[in-house]
MIDRENRO-364879 format. One record per residue (C-alpha): residue in one letter; x, y negated, z negated. Coordinates in Angstrom, 3 decimals, decimal comma. Example, Ala and Ser with C-alpha at 12.3 -4.5 7.8 and 13.67 -1.06 7.14 Angstrom:
residues 2
   aa         xx         yy         zz
    A     12,300      4,500     -7,800
    S     13,670      1,060     -7,140
end
This chain:
residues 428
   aa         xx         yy         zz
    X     17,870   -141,438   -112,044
    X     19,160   -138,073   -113,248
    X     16,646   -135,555   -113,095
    X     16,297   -132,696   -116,012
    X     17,475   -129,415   -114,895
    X     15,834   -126,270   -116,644
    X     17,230   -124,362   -119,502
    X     18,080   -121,464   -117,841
    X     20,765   -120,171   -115,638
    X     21,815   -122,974   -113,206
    X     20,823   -123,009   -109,461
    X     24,147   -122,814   -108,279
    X     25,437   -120,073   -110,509
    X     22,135   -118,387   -109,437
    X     22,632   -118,833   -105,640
    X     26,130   -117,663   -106,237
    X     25,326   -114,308   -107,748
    X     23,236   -113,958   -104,807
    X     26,107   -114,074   -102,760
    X     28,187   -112,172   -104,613
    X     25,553   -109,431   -104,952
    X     24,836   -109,257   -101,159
    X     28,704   -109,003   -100,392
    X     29,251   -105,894   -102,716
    X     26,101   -104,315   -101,141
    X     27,391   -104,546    -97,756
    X     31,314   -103,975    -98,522
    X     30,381   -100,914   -100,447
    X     27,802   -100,013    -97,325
    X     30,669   -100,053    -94,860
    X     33,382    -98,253    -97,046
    X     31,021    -95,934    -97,576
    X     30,760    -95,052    -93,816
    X     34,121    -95,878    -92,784
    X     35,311    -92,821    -95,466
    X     32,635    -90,653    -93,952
    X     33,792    -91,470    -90,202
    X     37,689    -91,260    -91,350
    X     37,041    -87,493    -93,112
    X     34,968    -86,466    -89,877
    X     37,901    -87,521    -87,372
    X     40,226    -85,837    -89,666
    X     38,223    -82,237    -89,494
    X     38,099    -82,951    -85,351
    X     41,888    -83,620    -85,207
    X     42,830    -80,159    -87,785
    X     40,881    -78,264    -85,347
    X     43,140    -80,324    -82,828
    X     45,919    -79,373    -84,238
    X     45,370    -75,678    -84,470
    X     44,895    -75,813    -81,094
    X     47,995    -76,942    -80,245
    X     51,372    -74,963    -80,397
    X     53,784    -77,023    -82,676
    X     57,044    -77,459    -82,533
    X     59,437    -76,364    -85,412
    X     60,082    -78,519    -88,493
    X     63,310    -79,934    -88,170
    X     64,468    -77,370    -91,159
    X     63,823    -74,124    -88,805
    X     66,237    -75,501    -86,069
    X     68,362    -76,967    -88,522
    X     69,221    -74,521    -91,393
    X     71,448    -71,547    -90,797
    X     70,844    -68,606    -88,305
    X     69,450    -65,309    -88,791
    X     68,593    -62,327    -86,459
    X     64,781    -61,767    -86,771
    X     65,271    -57,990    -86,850
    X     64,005    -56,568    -90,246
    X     66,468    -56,563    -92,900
    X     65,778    -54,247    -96,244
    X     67,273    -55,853    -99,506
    X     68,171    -53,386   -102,256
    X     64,847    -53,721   -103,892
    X     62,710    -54,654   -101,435
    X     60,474    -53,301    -98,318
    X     61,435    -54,194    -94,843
    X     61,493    -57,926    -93,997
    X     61,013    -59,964    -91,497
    X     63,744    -62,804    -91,525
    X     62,776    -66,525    -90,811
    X     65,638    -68,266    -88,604
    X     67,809    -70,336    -91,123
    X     67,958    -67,543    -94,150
    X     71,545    -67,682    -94,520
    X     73,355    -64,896    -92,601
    X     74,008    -61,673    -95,171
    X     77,459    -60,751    -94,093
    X     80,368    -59,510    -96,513
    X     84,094    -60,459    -95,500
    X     84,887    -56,934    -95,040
    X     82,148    -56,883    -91,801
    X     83,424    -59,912    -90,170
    X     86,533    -61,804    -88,903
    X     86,106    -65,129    -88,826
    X     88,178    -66,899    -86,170
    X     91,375    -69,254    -86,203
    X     90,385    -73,222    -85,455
    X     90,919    -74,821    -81,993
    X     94,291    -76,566    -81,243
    X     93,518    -80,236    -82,556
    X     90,844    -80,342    -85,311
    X     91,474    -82,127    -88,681
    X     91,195    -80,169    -91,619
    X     90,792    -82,213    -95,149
    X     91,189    -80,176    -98,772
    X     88,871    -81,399   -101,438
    X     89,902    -78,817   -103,954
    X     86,563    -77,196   -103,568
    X     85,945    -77,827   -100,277
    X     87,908    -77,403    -97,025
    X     86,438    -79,374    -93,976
    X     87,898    -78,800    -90,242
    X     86,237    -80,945    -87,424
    X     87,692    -82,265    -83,980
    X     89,309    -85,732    -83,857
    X     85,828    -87,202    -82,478
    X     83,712    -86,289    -85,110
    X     86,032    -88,535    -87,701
    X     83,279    -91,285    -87,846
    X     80,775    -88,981    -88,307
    X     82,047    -86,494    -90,941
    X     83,234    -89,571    -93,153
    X     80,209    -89,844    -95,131
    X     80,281    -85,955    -95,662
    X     82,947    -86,109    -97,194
    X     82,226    -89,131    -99,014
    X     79,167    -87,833   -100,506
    X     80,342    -84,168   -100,798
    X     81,326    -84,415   -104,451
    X     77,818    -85,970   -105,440
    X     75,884    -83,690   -103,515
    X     77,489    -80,674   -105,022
    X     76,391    -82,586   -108,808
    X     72,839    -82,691   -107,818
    X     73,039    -78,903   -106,652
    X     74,395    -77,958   -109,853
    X     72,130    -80,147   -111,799
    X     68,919    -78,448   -110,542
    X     70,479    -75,253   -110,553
    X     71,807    -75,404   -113,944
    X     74,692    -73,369   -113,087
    X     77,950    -74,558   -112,061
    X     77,916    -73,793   -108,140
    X     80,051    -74,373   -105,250
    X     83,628    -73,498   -106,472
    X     85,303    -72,907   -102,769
    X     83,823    -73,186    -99,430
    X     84,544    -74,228    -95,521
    X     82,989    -76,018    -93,275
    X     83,660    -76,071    -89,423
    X     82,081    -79,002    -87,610
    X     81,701    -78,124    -83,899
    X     80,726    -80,592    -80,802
    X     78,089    -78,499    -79,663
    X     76,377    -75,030    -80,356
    X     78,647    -73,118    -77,884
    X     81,229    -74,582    -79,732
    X     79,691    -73,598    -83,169
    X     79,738    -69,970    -81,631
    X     83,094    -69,737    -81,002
    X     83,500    -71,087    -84,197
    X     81,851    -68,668    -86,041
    X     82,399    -64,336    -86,764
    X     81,688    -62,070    -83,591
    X     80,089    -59,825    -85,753
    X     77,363    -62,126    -86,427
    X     76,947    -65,450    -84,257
    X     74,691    -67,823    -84,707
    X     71,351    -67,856    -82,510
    X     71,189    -70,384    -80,128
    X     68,402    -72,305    -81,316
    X     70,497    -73,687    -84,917
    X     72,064    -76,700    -85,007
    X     73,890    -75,492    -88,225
    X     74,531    -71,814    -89,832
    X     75,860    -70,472    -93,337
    X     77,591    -67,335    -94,179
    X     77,145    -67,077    -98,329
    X     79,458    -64,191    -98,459
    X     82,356    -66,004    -96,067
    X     81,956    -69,147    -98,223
    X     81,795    -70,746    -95,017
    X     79,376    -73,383    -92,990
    X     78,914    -74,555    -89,599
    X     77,590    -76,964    -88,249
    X     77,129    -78,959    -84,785
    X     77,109    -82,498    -83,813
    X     74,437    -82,192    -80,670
    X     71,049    -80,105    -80,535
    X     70,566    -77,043    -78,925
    X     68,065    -78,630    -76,673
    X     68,233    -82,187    -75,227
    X     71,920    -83,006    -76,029
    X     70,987    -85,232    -79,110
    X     72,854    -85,956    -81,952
    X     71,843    -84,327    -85,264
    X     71,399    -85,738    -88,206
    X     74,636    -83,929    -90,313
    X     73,632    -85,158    -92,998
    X     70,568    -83,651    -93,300
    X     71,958    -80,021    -92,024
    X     75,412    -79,990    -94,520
    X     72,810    -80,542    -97,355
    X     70,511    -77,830    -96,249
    X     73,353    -75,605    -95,733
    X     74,890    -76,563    -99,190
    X     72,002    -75,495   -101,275
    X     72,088    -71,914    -99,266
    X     75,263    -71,140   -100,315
    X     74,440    -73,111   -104,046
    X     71,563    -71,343   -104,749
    X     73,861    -67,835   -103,507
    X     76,002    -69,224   -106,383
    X     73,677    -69,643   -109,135
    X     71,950    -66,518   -109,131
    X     75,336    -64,219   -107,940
    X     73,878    -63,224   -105,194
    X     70,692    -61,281   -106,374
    X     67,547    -61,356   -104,059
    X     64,939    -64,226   -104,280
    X     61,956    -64,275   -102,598
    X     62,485    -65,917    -98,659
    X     60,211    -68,853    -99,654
    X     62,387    -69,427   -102,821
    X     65,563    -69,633   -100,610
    X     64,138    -71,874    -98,063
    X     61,822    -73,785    -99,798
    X     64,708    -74,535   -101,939
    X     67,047    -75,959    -99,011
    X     64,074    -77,786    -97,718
    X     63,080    -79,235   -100,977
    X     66,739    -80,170   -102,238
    X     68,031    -81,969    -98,886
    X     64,792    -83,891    -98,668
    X     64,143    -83,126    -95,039
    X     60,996    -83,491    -92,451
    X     58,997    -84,646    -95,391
    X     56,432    -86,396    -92,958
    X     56,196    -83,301    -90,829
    X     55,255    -81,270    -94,138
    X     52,899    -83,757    -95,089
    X     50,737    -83,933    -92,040
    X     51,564    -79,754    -91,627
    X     50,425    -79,149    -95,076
    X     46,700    -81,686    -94,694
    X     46,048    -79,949    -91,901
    X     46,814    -76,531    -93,623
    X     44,593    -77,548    -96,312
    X     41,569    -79,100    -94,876
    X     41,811    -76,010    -92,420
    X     41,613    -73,317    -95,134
    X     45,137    -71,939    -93,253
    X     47,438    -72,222    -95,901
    X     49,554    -68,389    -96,623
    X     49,814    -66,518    -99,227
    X     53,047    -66,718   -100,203
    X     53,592    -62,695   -100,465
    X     52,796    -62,827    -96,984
    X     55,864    -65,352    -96,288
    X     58,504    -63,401    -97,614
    X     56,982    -59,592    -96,588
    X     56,543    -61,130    -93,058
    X     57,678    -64,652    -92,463
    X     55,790    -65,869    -89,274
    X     57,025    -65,665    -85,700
    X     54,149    -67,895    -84,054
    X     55,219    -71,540    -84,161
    X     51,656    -73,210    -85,749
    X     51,986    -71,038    -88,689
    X     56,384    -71,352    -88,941
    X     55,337    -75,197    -89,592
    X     53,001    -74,079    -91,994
    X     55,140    -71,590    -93,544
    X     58,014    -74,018    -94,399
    X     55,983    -76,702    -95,355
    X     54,239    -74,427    -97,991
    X     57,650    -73,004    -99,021
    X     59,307    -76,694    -99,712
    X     56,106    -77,848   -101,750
    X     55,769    -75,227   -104,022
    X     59,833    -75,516   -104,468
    X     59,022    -79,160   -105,623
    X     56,163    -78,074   -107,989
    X     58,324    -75,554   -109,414
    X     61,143    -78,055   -109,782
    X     59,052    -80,736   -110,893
    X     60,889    -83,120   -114,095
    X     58,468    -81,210   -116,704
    X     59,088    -78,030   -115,828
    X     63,295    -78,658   -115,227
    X     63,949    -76,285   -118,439
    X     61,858    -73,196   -116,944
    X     63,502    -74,022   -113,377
    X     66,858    -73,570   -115,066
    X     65,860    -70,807   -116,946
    X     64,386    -68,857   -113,635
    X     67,775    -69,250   -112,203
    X     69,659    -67,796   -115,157
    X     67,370    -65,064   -115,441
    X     67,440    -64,001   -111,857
    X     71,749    -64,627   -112,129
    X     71,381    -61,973   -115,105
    X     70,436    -59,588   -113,003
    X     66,154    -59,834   -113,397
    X     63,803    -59,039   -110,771
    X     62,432    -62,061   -109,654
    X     58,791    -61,663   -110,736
    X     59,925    -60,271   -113,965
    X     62,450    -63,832   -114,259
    X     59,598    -66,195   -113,031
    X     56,924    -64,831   -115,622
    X     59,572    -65,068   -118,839
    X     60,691    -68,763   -117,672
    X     57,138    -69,968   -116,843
    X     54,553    -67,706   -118,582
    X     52,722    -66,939   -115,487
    X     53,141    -64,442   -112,328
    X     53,867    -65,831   -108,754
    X     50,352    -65,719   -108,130
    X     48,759    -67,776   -111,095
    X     51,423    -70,454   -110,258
    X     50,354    -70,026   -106,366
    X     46,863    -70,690   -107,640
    X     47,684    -74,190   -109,644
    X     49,975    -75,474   -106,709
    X     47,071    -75,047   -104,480
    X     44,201    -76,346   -106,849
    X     46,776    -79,619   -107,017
    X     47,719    -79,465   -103,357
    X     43,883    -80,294   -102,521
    X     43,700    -82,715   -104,745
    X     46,567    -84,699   -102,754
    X     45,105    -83,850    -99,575
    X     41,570    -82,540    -99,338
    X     40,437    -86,748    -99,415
    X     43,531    -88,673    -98,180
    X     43,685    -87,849    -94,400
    X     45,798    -90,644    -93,825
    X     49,051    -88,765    -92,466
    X     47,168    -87,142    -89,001
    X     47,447    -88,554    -85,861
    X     45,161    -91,267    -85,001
    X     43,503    -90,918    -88,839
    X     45,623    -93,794    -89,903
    X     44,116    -96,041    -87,398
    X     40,868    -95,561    -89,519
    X     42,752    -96,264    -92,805
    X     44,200    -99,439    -91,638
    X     40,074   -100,068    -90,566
    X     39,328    -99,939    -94,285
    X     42,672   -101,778    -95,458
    X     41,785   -104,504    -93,321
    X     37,883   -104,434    -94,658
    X     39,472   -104,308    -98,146
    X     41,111   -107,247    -96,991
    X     38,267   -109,340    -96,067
    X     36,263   -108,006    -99,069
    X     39,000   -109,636   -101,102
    X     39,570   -112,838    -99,251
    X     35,323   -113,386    -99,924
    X     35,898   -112,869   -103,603
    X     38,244   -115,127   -104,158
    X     36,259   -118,114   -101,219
    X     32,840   -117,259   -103,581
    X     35,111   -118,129   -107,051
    X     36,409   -120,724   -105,709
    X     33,043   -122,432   -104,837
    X     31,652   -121,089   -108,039
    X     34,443   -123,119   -109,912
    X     33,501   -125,927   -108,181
    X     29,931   -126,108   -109,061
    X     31,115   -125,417   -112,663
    X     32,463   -128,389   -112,472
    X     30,105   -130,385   -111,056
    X     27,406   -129,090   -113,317
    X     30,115   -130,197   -116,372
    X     29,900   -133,795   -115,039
    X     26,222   -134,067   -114,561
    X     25,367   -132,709   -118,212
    X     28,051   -135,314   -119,190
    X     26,307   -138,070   -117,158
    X     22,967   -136,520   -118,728
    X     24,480   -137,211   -122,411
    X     25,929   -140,455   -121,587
    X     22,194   -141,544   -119,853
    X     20,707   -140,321   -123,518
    X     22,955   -142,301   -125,426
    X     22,123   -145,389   -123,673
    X     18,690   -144,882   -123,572
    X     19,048   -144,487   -127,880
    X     21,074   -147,475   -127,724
    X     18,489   -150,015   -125,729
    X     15,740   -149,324   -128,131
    X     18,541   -150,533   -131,039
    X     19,521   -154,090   -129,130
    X     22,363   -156,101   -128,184
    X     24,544   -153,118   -128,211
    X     22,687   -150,666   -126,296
    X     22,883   -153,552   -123,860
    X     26,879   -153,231   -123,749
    X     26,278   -149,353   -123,258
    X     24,398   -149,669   -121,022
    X     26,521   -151,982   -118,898
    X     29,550   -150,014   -119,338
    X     27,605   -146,719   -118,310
    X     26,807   -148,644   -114,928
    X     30,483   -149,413   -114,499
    X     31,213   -145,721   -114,380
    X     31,821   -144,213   -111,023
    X     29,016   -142,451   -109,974
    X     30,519   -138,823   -108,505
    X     29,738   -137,490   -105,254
    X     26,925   -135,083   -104,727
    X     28,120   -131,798   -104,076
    X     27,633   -130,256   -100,568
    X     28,051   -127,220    -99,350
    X     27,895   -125,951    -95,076
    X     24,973   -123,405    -94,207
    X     25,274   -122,290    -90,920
    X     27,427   -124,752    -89,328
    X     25,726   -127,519    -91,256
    X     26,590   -129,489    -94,298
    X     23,603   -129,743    -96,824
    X     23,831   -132,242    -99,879
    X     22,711   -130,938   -103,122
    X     20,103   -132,687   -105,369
end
């Protein structure tokens, strides 16, 4: 006998809302405290990290050599120098020396590159790619840039030395060095420390925009954050460094003001991490796709002889420090909540990926047992509708009879079932 269900919601959809609702309340329970454990560990490991004396980016060893003593531009107050602000040195100062017995020199046209016979492998995709990256330089400079330079590729820094002008070596600590005014470049193949092999690739790119960006504006002063953020931003260099440098930074409350930067670029090495991190992100805000047009027009500006703040407020419509204010309002936004770049923070953030996981893989278990009893309920209210019919039909005669003989030949389905605790339970 089929028994009358009620008229309302059926059990199982009933039971399975239950379910559902009792899942979302505990998911949402432990994301909740899994973000609130994951921001904690993150404030414990910032004050970690400013504990802790950082090395370098890769971009401070890597760009081109400076002394640190002050230098005074034309129109500007004494500065301190980072390390890899190209070296200011006219040809008249300096003599640069002849190359060593052996090396290779190939002419591009535009470029002239010398290395020694063992660097062939090495220098082949430099000078395969030499012609594109010198398109994307001019591109985001919107000047043509570039025209003639060298580039001397040494086996190691000594080597670079004697490569480069007496007058003005490079310090020890760069694995590569540019000279705007010499149109040349140096580079070496190994590390100052540890006798590794540098990436060239990153350093002739770095090195490239120095001398690009000397091209575009003619050699007029930009700020020191322009001109390094710039090299950092274009070669695409240490970008996980500047990530977990700039969370920190941010969560911290130890970002600098960028007039601080170029009056008095840091010497200690927590805040030279922080400095060029700061300096390559607000290059890429600057340069974002939207604003390409005022980029351009910034450079042009500054190449007709602006000041810089005068050239930044005609080809933005804001001063350096309204635009310092919007890159850090979006800066927090990107970081203040996603501590997922520090040290052991993305342990956590796998913790939640995986509950997400779970959460997920429930969802789609309870749906698929809620489709089932959708369609086990569909086949009992058509049993229920057949059982009415033939109940009509044996109050009529003979042919209710038939009915109801053919409605006993029908396969009766099997009860649904469904495991509670290890045990199977059939449903009635």
């Amino acid at each position: 006998m089929i028994r009358q269900e009620p008229s309302h919601a059926p059990r199982h959809s009933r039971s399975a809302s239950s379910i559902g609702q009792k899942v979302m309340r505990r998911v949402r329970h432990w994301l909740s405290f899994l973000a609130a454990f994951v921001l904690a560990f993150g404030f414990r490991m910032t004050g970690v990290a400013q504990a802790q004396e950082l090395a370098p980016l890769p971009g401070g060893s890597g760009g081109g050599g400076e002394a640190t003593a002050p230098a005074k531009p034309s129109n500007g107050p004494a500065l301190t120098l980072p390390r890899d602000v190209p070296v200011v040195l006219s040809a008249a100062q300096a003599h640069v020396p002849p190359l060593p017995a052996g090396y290779i020199t190939k002419d591009l046209g535009w470029l002239r590159f010398s290395y020694p016979p063992q660097a062939a492998e090495r220098v082949e995709s430099l000078l395969r790619d030499a012609e594109s990256v010198r398109a994307e330089l001019a591109d985001a400079l919107g000047q043509n840039v570039l025209e003639r330079i060298e580039i001397r590729v040494a086996p190691t820094v000594s080597d670079m030395a004697r490569l480069a002008p007496p007058e003005a070596p490079p310090p020890d600590y760069a694995d590569g060095v540019a000279y705007p005014r010499l149109r040349l470049i140096l580079l070496s193949m190994l590390a100052p420390r540890g006798g590794e092999a540098v990436e060239l690739e990153r350093v002739f790119r770095h090195e490239l925009a120095h001398l690009a960006l000397e091209d575009a504006v003619l050699g007029q002063h930009v700020p020191t954050w322009f001109n390094e953020g710039l090299a950092m931003a274009l070669s695409g260099e240490s970008r996980y460094d500047r990530l977990r440098v700039l969370w920190n930074a941010t969560i911290s409350g130890t970002l600098l003001p960028l007039s601080e930067i170029d009056r008095n670029f840091p010497t200690d090495h927590f805040e030279v991490n922080i400095a060029y991190a700061q300096s390559a992100d607000f290059m890429a805000f600057l340069m974002r796709q939207s604003d390409k047009a005022r980029f351009a027009a910034l450079i042009r500006r500054v190449r007709e002889g602006s000041p810089f703040e005068r050239a930044i407020n005609d080809a933005y419509g804001s001063d350096v420090r309204k635009l310092e204010f919007q890159w850090r309002s979006d800066l927090e936004r990107r970081y203040t909540m996603l501590p997922i770049l520090t040290g052991g923070g993305i342990i956590w953030v796998a913790g939640i990926g995986a509950l997400g996981a779970a959460y997920v893989r429930k969802r789609r278990r309870a749906k698929a047992i809620l489709d089932r009893w959708e369609r086990e309920e569909a086949i009992e209210d058509a049993l229920r509708a057949r059982a009415l019919v033939e109940a009509k039909d044996e109050t009529d005669g003979p042919a209710s009879a038939r009915a109801h003989l053919g409605l006993r030949a029908l396969k009766k389905p099997e009860m649904a079932k469904i495991e509670h605790e290890g045990r199977w339970h059939t449903l009635h």
